[in-house]
Structures are given as structure tokens and as C-alpha cells.
VEXPABA-941940 format. One record per residue: residue in three letters; chain; x, y, z of N, C-alpha, C in turn. Coordinates in steps of 0.2 Angstrom, whole numbers. Layout:
REM VEXPABA-941940
{rec ala, A, {X, Y, Z}, {X, Y, Z}, {X, Y, Z}}
...
REM end
This chain:
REM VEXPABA-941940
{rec unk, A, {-217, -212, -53}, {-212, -206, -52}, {-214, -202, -46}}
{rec unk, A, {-221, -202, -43}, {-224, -199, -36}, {-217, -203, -32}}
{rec unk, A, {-218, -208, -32}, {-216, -212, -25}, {-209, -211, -27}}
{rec unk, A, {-206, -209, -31}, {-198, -210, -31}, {-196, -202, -26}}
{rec unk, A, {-199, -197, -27}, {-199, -193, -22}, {-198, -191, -16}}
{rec unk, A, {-193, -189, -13}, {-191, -189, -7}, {-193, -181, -3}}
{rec unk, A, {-199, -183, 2}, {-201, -177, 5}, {-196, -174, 7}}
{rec unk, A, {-197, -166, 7}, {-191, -162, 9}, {-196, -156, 17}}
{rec unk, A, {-191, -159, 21}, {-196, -155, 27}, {-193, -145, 25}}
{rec unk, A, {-200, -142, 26}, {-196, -133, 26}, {-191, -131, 29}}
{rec unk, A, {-186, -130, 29}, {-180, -127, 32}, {-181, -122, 38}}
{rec unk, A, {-179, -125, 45}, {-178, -122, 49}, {-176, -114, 51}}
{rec unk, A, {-179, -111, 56}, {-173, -105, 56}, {-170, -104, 61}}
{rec unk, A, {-162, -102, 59}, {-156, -103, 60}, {-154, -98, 69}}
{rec unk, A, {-152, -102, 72}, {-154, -97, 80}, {-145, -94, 78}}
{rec unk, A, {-147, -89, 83}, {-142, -82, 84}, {-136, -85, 86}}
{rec unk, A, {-131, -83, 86}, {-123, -86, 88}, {-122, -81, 93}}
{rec unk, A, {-119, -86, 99}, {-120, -83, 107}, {-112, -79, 105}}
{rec unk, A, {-113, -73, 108}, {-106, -68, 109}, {-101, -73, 113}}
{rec unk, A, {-93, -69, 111}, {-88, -71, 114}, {-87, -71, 121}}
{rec unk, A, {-89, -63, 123}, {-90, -64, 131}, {-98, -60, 131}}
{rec unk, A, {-101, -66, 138}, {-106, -64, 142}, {-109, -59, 143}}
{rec unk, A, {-113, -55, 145}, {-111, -49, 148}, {-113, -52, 154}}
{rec unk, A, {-113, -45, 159}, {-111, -48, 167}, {-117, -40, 169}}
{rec unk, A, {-117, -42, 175}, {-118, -36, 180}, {-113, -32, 181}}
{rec unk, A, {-114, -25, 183}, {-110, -21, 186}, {-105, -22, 189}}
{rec unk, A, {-97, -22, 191}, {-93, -23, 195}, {-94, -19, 203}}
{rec unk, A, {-94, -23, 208}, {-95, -18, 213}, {-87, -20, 219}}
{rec unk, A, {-84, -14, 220}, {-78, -13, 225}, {-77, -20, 230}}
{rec unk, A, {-75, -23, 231}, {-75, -28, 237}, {-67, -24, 242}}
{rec unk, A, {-70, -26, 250}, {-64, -23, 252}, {-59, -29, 252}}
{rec unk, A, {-54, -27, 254}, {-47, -30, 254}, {-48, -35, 259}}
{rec unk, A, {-48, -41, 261}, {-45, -43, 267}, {-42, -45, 271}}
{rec unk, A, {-42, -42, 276}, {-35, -42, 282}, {-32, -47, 281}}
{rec unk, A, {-24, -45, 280}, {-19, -53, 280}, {-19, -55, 289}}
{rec unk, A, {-22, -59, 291}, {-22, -61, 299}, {-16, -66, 298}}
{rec unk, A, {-11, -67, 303}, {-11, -70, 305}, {-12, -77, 308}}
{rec unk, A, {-14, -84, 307}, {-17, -86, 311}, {-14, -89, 320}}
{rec unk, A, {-17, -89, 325}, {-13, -92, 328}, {-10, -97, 325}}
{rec unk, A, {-5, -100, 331}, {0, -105, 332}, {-6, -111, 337}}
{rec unk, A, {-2, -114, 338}, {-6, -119, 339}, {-4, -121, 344}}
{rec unk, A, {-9, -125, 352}, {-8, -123, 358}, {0, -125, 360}}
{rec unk, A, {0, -123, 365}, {9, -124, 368}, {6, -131, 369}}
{rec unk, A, {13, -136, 369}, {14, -144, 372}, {19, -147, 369}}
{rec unk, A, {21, -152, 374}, {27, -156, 370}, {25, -157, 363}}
{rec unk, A, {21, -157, 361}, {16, -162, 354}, {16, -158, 351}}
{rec unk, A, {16, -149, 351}, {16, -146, 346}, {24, -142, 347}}
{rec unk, A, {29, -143, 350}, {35, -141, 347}, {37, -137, 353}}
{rec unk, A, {43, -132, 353}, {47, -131, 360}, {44, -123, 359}}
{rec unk, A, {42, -120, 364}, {41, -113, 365}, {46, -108, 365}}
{rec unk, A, {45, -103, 361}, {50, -99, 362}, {53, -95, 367}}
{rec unk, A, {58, -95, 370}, {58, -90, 377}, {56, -82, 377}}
{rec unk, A, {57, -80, 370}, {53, -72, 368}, {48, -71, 370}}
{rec unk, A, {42, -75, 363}, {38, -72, 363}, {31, -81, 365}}
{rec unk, A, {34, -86, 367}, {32, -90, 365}, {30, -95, 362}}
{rec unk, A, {29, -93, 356}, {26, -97, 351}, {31, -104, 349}}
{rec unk, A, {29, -110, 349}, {31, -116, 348}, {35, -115, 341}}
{rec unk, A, {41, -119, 341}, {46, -120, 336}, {45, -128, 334}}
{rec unk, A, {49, -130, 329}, {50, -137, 329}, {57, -138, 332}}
{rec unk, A, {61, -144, 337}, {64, -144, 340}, {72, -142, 337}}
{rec unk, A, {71, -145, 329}, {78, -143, 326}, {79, -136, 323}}
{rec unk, A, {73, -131, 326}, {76, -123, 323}, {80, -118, 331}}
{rec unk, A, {83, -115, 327}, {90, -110, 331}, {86, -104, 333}}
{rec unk, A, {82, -102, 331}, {79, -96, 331}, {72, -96, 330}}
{rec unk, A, {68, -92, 331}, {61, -93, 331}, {58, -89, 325}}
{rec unk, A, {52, -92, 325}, {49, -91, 316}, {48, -87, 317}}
{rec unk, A, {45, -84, 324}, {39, -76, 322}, {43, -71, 324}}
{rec unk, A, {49, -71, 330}, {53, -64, 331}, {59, -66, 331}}
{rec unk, A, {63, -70, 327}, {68, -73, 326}, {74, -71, 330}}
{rec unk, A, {75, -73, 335}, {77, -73, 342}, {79, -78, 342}}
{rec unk, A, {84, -80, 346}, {88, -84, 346}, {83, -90, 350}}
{rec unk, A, {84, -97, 350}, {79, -100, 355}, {84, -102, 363}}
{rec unk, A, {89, -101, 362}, {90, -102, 367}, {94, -98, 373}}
{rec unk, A, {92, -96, 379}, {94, -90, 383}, {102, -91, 388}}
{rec unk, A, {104, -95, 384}, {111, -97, 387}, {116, -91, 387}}
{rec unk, A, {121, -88, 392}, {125, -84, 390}, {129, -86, 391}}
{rec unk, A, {131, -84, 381}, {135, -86, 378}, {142, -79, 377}}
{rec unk, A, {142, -76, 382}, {148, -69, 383}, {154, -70, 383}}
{rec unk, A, {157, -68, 382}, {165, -68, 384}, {166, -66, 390}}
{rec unk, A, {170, -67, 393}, {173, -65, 400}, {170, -58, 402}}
{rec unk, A, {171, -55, 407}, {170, -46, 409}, {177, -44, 406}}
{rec unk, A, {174, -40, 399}, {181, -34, 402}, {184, -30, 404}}
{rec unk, A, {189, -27, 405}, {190, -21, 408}, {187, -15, 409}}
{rec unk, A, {185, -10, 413}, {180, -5, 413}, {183, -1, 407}}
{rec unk, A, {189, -1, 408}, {191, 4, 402}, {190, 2, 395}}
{rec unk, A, {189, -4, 393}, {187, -7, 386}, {179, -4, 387}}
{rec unk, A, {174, -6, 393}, {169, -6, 392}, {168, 3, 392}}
{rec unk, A, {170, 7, 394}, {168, 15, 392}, {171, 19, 387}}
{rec unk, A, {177, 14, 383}, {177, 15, 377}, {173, 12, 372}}
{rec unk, A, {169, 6, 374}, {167, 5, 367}, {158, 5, 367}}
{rec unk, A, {159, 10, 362}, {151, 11, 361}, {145, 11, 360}}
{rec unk, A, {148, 2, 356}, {144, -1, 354}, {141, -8, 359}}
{rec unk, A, {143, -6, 365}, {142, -10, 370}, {135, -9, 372}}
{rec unk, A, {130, -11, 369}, {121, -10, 371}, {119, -16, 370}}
{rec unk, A, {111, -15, 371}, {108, -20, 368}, {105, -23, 362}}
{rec unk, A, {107, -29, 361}, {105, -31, 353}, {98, -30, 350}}
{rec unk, A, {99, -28, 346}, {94, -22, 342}, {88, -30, 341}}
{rec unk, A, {79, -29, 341}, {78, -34, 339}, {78, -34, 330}}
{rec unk, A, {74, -39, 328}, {73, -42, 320}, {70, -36, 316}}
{rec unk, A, {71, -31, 312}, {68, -27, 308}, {71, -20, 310}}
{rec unk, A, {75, -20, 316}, {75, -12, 318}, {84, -13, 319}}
{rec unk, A, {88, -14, 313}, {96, -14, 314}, {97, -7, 316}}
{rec unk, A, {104, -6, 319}, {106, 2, 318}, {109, 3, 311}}
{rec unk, A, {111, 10, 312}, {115, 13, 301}, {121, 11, 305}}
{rec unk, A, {123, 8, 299}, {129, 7, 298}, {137, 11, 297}}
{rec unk, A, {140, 11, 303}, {144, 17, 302}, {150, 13, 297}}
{rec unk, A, {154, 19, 295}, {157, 20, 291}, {164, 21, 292}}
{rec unk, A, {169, 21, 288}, {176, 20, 291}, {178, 28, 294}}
{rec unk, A, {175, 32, 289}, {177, 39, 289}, {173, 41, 295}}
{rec unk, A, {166, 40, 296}, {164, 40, 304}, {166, 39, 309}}
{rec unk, A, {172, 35, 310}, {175, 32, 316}, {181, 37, 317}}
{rec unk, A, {185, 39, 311}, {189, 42, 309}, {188, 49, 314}}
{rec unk, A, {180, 51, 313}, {179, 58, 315}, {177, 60, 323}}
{rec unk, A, {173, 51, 323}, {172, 51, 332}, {180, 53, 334}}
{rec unk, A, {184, 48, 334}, {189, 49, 336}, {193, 57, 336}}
{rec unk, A, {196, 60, 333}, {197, 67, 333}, {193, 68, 336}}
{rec unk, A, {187, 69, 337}, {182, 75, 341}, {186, 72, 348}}
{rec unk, A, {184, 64, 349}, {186, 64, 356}, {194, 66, 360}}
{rec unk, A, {197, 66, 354}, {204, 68, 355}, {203, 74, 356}}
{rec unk, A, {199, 78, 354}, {199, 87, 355}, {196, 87, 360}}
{rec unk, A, {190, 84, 360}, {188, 87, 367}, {193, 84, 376}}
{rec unk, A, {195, 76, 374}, {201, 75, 378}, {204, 83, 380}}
{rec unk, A, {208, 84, 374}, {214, 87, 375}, {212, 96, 378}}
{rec unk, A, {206, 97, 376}, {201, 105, 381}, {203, 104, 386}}
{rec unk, A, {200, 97, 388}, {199, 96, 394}, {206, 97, 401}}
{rec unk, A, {212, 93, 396}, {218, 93, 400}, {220, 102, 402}}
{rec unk, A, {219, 104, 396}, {223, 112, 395}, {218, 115, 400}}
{rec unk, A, {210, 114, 401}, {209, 118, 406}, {208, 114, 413}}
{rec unk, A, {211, 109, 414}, {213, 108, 422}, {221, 112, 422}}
{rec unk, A, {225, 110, 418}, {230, 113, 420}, {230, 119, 419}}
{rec unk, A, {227, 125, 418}, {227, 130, 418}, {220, 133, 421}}
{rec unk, A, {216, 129, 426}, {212, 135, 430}, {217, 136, 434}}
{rec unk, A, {222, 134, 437}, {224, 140, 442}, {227, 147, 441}}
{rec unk, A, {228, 147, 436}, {230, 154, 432}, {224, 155, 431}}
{rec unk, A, {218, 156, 428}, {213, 157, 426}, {209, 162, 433}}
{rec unk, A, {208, 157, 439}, {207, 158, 446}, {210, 166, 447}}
{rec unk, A, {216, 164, 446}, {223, 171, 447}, {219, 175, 444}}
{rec unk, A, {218, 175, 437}, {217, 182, 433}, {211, 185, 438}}
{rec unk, A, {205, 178, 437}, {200, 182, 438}, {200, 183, 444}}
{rec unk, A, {203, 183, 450}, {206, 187, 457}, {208, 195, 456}}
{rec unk, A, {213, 196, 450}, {217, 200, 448}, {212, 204, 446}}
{rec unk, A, {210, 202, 442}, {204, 209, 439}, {196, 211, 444}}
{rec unk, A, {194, 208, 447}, {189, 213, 451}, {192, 213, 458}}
{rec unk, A, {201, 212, 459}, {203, 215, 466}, {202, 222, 467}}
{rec unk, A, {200, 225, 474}, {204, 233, 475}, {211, 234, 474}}
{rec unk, A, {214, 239, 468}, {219, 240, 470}, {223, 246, 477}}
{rec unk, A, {228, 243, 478}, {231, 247, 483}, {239, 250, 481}}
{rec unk, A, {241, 254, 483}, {245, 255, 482}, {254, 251, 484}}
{rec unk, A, {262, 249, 481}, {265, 244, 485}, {272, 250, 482}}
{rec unk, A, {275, 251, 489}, {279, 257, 490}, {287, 252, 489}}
{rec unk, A, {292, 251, 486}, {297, 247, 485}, {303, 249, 492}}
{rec unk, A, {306, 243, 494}, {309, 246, 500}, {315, 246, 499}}
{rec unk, A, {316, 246, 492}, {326, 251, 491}, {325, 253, 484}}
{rec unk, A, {329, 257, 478}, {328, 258, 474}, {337, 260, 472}}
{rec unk, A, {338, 260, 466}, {343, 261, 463}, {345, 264, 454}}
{rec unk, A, {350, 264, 453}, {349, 269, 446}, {358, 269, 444}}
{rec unk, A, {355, 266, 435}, {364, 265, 434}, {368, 274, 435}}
{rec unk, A, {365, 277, 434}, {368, 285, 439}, {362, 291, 435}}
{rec unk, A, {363, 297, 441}, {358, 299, 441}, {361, 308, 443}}
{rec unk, A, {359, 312, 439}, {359, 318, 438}, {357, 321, 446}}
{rec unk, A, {366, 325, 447}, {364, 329, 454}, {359, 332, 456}}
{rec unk, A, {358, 329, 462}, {350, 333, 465}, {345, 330, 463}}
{rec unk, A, {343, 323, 459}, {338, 321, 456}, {339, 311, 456}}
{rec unk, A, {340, 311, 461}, {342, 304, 466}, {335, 299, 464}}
{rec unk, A, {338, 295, 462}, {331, 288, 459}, {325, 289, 466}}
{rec unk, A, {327, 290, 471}, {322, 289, 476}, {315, 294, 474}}
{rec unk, A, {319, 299, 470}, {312, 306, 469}, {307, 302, 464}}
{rec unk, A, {310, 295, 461}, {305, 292, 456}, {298, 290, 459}}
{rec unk, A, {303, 288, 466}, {293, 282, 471}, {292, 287, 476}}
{rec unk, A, {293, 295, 476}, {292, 297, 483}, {284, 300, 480}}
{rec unk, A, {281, 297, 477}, {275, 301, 477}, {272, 309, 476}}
{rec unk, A, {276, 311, 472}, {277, 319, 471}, {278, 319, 466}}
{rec unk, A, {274, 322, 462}, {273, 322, 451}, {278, 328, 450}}
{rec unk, A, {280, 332, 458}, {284, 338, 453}, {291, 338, 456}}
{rec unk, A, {294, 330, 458}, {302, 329, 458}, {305, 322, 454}}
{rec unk, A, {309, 323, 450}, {309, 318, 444}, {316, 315, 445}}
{rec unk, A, {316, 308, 442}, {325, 306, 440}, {325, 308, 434}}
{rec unk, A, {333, 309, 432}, {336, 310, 428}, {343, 306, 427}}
{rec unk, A, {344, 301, 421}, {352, 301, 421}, {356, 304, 421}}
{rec unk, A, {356, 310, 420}, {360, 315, 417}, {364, 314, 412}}
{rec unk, A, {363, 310, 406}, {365, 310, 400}, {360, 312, 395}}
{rec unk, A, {363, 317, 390}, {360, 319, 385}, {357, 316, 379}}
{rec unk, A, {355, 318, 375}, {349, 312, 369}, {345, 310, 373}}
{rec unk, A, {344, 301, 369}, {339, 297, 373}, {342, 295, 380}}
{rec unk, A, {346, 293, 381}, {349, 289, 387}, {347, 285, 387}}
{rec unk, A, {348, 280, 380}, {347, 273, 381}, {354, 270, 384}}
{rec unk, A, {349, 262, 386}, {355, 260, 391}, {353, 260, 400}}
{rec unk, A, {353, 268, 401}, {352, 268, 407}, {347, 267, 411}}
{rec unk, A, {345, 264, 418}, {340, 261, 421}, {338, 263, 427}}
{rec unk, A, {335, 261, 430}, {332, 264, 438}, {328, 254, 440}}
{rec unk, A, {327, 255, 445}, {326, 247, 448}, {322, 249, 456}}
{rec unk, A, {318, 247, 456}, {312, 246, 463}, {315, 239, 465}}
{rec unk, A, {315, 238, 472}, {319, 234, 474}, {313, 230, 481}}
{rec unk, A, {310, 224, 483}, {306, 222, 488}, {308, 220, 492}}
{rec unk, A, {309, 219, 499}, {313, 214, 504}, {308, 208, 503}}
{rec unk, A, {302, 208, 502}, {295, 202, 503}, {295, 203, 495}}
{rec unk, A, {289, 195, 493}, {290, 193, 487}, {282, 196, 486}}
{rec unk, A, {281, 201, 483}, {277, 203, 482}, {272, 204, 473}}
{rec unk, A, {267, 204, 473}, {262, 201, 468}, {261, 209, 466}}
{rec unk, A, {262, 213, 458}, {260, 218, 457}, {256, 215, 451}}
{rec unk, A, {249, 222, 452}, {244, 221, 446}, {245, 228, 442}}
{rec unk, A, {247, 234, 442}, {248, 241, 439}, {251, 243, 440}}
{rec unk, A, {253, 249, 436}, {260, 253, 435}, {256, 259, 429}}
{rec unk, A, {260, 265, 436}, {258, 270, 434}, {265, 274, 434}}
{rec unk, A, {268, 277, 427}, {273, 281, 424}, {272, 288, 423}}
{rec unk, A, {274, 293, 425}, {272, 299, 424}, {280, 302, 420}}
{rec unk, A, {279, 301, 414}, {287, 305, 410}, {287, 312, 414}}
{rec unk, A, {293, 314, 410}, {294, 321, 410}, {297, 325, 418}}
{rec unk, A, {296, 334, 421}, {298, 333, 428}, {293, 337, 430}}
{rec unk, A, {284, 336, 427}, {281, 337, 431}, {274, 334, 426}}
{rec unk, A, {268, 334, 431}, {263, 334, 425}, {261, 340, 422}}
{rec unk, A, {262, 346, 420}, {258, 351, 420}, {263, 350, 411}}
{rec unk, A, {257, 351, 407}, {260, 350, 400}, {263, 356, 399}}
{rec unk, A, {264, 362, 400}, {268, 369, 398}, {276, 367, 401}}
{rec unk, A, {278, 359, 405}, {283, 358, 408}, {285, 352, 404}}
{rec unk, A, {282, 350, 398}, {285, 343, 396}, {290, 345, 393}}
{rec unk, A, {292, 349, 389}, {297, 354, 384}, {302, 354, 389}}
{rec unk, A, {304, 355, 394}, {308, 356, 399}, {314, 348, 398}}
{rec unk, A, {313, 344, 395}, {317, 337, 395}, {314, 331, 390}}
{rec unk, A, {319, 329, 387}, {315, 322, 383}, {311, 317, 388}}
{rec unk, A, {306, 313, 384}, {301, 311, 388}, {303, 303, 385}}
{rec unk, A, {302, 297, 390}, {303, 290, 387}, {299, 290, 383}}
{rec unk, A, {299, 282, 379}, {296, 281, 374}, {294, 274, 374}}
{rec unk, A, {300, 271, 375}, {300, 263, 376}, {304, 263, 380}}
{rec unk, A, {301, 256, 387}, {304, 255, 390}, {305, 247, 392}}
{rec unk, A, {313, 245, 394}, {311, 238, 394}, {310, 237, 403}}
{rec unk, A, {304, 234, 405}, {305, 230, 410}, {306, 223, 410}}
{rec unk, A, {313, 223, 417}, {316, 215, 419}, {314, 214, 426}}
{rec unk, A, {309, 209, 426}, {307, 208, 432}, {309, 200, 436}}
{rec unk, A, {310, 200, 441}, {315, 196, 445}, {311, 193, 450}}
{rec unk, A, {308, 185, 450}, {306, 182, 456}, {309, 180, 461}}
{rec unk, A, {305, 177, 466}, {307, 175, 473}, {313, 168, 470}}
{rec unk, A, {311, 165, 464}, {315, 160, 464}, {322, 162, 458}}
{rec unk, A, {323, 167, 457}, {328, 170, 453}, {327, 171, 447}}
{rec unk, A, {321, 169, 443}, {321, 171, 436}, {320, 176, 433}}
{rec unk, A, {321, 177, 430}, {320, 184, 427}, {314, 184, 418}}
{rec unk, A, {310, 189, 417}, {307, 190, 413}, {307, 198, 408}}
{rec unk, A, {306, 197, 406}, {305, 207, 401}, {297, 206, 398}}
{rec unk, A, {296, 214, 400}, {290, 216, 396}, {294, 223, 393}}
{rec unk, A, {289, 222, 385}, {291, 229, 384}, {284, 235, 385}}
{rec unk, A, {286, 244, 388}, {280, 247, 391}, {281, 253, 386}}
{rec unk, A, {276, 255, 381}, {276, 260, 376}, {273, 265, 380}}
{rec unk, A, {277, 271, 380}, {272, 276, 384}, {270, 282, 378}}
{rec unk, A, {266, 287, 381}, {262, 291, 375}, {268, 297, 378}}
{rec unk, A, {266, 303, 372}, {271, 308, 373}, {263, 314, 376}}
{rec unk, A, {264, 315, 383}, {259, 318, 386}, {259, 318, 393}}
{rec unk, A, {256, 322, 395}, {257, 325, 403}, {254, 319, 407}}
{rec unk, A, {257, 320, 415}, {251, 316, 418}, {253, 307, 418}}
{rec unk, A, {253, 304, 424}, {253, 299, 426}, {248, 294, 418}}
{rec unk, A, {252, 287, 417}, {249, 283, 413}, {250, 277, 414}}
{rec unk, A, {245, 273, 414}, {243, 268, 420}, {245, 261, 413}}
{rec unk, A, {247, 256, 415}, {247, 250, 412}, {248, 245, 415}}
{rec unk, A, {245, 240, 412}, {242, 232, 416}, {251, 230, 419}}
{rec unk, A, {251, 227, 424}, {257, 225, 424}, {256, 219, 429}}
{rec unk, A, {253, 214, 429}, {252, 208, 432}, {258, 202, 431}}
{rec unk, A, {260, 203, 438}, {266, 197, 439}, {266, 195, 446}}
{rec unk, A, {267, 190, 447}, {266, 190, 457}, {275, 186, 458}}
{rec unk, A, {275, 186, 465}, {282, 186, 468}, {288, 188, 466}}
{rec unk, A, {287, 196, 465}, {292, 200, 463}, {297, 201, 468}}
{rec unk, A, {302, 204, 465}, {307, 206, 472}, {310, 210, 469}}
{rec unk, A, {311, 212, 461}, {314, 217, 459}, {312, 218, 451}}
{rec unk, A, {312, 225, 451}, {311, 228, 445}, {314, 233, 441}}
{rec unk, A, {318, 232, 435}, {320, 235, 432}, {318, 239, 426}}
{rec unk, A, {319, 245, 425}, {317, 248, 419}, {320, 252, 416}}
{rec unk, A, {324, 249, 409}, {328, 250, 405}, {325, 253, 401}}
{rec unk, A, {329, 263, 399}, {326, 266, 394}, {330, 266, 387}}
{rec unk, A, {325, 263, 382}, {327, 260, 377}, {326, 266, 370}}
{rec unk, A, {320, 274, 373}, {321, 276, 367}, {317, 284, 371}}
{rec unk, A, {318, 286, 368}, {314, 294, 372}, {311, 300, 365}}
{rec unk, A, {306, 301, 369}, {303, 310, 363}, {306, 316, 363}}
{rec unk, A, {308, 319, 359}, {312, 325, 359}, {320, 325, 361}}
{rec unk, A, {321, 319, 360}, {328, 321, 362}, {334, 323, 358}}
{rec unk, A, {338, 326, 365}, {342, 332, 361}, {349, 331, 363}}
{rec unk, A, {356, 337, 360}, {360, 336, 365}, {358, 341, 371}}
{rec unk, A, {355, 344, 371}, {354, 350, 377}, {348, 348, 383}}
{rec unk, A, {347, 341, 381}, {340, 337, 386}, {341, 331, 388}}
{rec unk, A, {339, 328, 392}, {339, 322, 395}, {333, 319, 398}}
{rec unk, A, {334, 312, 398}, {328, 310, 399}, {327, 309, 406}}
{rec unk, A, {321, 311, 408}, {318, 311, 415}, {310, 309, 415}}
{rec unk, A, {311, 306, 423}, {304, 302, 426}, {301, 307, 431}}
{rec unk, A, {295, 306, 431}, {294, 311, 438}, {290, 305, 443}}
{rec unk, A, {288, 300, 441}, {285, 297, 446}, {284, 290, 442}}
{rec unk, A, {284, 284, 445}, {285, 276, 446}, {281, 276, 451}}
{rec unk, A, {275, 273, 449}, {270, 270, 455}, {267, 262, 455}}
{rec unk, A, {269, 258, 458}, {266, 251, 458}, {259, 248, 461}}
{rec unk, A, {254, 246, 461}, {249, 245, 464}, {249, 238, 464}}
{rec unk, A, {244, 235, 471}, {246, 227, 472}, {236, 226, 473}}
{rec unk, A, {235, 221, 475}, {228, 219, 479}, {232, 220, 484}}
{rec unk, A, {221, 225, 486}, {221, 226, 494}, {222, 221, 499}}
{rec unk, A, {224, 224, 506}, {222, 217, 509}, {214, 218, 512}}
{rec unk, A, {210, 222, 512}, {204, 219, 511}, {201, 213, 505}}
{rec unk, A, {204, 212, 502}, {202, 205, 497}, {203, 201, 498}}
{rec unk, A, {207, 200, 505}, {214, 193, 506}, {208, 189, 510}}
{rec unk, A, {208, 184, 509}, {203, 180, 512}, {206, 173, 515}}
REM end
């Protein structure tokens, strides 16, 4: 029975079950890097056609180049010259932009707006060549000296005894025209007459038959007067001159150049009565000196 026994050796002990994961050392930051580039490979028939840009060898069947994608060949490929006038309207006529740097792209409504602008500024520009010489004029007119321009006939559709159109220009504030029609004497007019075609800048109106205000009461005073002025080439023009109801010479712009005749039709008077009439006591014209003549 011993020997039918089968030794049984003591039982091992069981080793430990290795973990899932490892453990490791501490992670430590590694830097990034640098994506380099490498070079290309030396220039030669054997390693492909250089670029005319930047150099770098292509293979013989590409159109453009691998690293600044330029065209590979420097042939001009242009159209004819065009006209200067196409070439300084159009805008776009620069240099082609290189690989990564396109321009922004314009838009219909931005072409829309180029244009108006240049239309407007165009059209400035035509209005002030045609009109500096008038501009020129004005500003001549306004820091000339004035002088005085005496008219060498005068007239009057009729004129109250003793008070002759001429008493209008003779530079004396206490001798007056009169039409001798009572109210306003609308309708009636007086007229400064030039043999020479001459350039006036002011006009000085003295109503009434004197300046001294304790004398305006003495006659109806204008109100509105129509001036018709007549050039050297026949035309004729009207302003209208609103005067104040007050003593004393009153001065207004009156710039017109190659006059030869002036008309002044009274269209409304202050104070008018039947027992009054309207009266002027003094019509004074002023021109450029001839010290300014240059």
C-alpha cells in the first residue's frame, strides 16, 4: 500500500499578477521641432530645370514651380500695347501679386461707387475751369479800390419842373428828381447813359430831397426799384434794389461789367400819397480804380 502512493511535492507560492500598465518615470516637456525645410538638390540637367524665380530645380513637365509657384517660363505672353487711354483708366493694370499675398476682391457695388466718385470729381473739375474766369473777376472786384463813374447823359420818362434827371448824378444830396406824378409813381424811370462800355461794382441811392431826416416827410420815398442794365453787345438784364425807408445815401453791391446803360424803374414807394411824389436826391455809381489796372 506504501508503494502505491504517489509523492505529492508542497505547493508553491503563487507570484503577484504584473499590472495593466507599467509605471514609467515622470513625463518631462520635449521642445517642438522646427519644420525645416530641406534643401533641393544641387542645380544640373540631372536633377531637373531651375526655376527662373527663385531657382530651385523642377521636373521638366511642371508649368509652375513647387516652392513659389510662378510660372516656369519667362516668355511675354501680353497682348499688344494698348491705348494710353485704356492704360490710365484701368486700375488694375500692376503687378501680379505673388503666391499667398492675392488683393480683396472688389465687388460689383464697389466698381459702381468708383465710378460716380470719378464722375463727380470729373464733372468739379470741368465747372471750375469753366468758371475760373469769373471767379478771377469776382475776386479782382472785391479787394479793388473803389472810384467813383460819373454817366455821360442821363434821362427820365418826365420829370417834375425845376427837378431835371440830371440833379440825380450831380453829386449834391440836397437837389432831387422827381416825376412829378403823385402816389407811388410806379412805371416811371430815370436811366444813366455811358458812351464807353464800362464795368460797375456799387451803387449808392440816396431817396427822398435831401439827407437830413427832419426832410424825408417832405415826399414819398422808393421802395423797390427795378434795375435794367444794358451791355456793350445789347443785352439787357434786371436786378431788383430794395431800399430802406431812412435818410442818407445806401450803398448796394452792383457788379456787372460792360455797361452802357442803366435803368431804374420805380416799382413801389413809402409814404405815398396824393399830395406827394416820389423823389431821388442822388444816384451814385462806383467802378475800379485805375490804380488797380495792371
Amino acid at each position: 500500500a506504501r508503494s502505491l502512493l504517489v509523492p505529492v511535492a508542497e505547493p508553491e507560492a503563487r507570484a503577484a499578477a504584473e499590472p495593466a500598465v507599467a509605471p514609467v518615470l515622470p513625463g518631462r516637456p520635449v521642445a517642438d521641432r522646427p519644420q525645416v525645410r530641406a534643401p533641393g538638390p544641387v542645380l544640373g540637367d540631372e536633377n531637373g530645370v531651375p526655376c527662373p524665380w527663385c531657382s530651385t530645380p523642377n521636373r521638366p513637365d511642371r508649368h509652375f514651380c513647387t516652392r513659389c509657384a510662378m510660372p516656369m517660363s519667362r516668355d511675354d505672353r501680353s497682348p499688344e500695347r494698348r491705348p494710353w487711354w485704356r492704360r490710365v483708366l484701368d486700375f488694375r493694370s500692376r503687378e501680379t501679386p505673388w503666391a499667398g499675398d492675392r488683393p480683396r476682391l472688389r465687388r460689383t457695388f464697389d466698381r459702381i461707387v468708383s465710378w460716380v466718385v470719378g464722375a463727380l470729381v470729373l464733372t468739379l473739375l470741368i465747372l471750375a475751369g469753366a468758371n475760373a474766369p469769373a471767379a478771377v473777376q469776382a475776386t479782382r472786384d472785391h479787394f479793388a479800390k473803389r472810384a467813383p463813374v460819373a454817366p455821360d447823359a442821363v434821362a427820365a420818362s418826365r420829370s417834375y419842373p425845376g427837378h431835371k434827371p440830371q440833379l440825380a448824378f450831380d453829386k449834391i444830396n440836397n437837389s432831387w428828381w422827381g416825376p412829378g406824378v403823385s402816389e407811388s409813381g410806379e412805371g416811371q424811370w430815370i436811366e444813366a447813359r455811358f458812351d464807353e462800355p464800362t464795368r460797375l461794382l456799387d451803387l449808392i441811392i440816396t431817396p427822398g430831397v435831401s439827407t437830413r431826416p427832419d426832410q424825408l416827410s417832405q415826399s414819398a420815398l422808393p421802395h423797390r426799384l427795378k434795375a435794367t442794365i444794358t451791355t456793350k453787345d445789347g443785352k439787357t438784364t434786371t436786378r431788383e434794389i430794395t431800399l430802406d425807408q431812412g435818410a442818407g445815401g445806401q450803398r448796394r453791391a452792383f457788379r456787372v461789367g460792360e455797361v452802357t446803360k442803366v435803368r431804374f424803374t420805380i416799382e413801389s414807394a413809402y409814404a405815398a400819397s396824393a399830395g406827394k411824389q416820389v423823389s431821388i436826391a442822388e444816384i451814385e455809381f462806383f467802378g475800379r480804380s485805375n490804380s488797380n489796372a495792371s
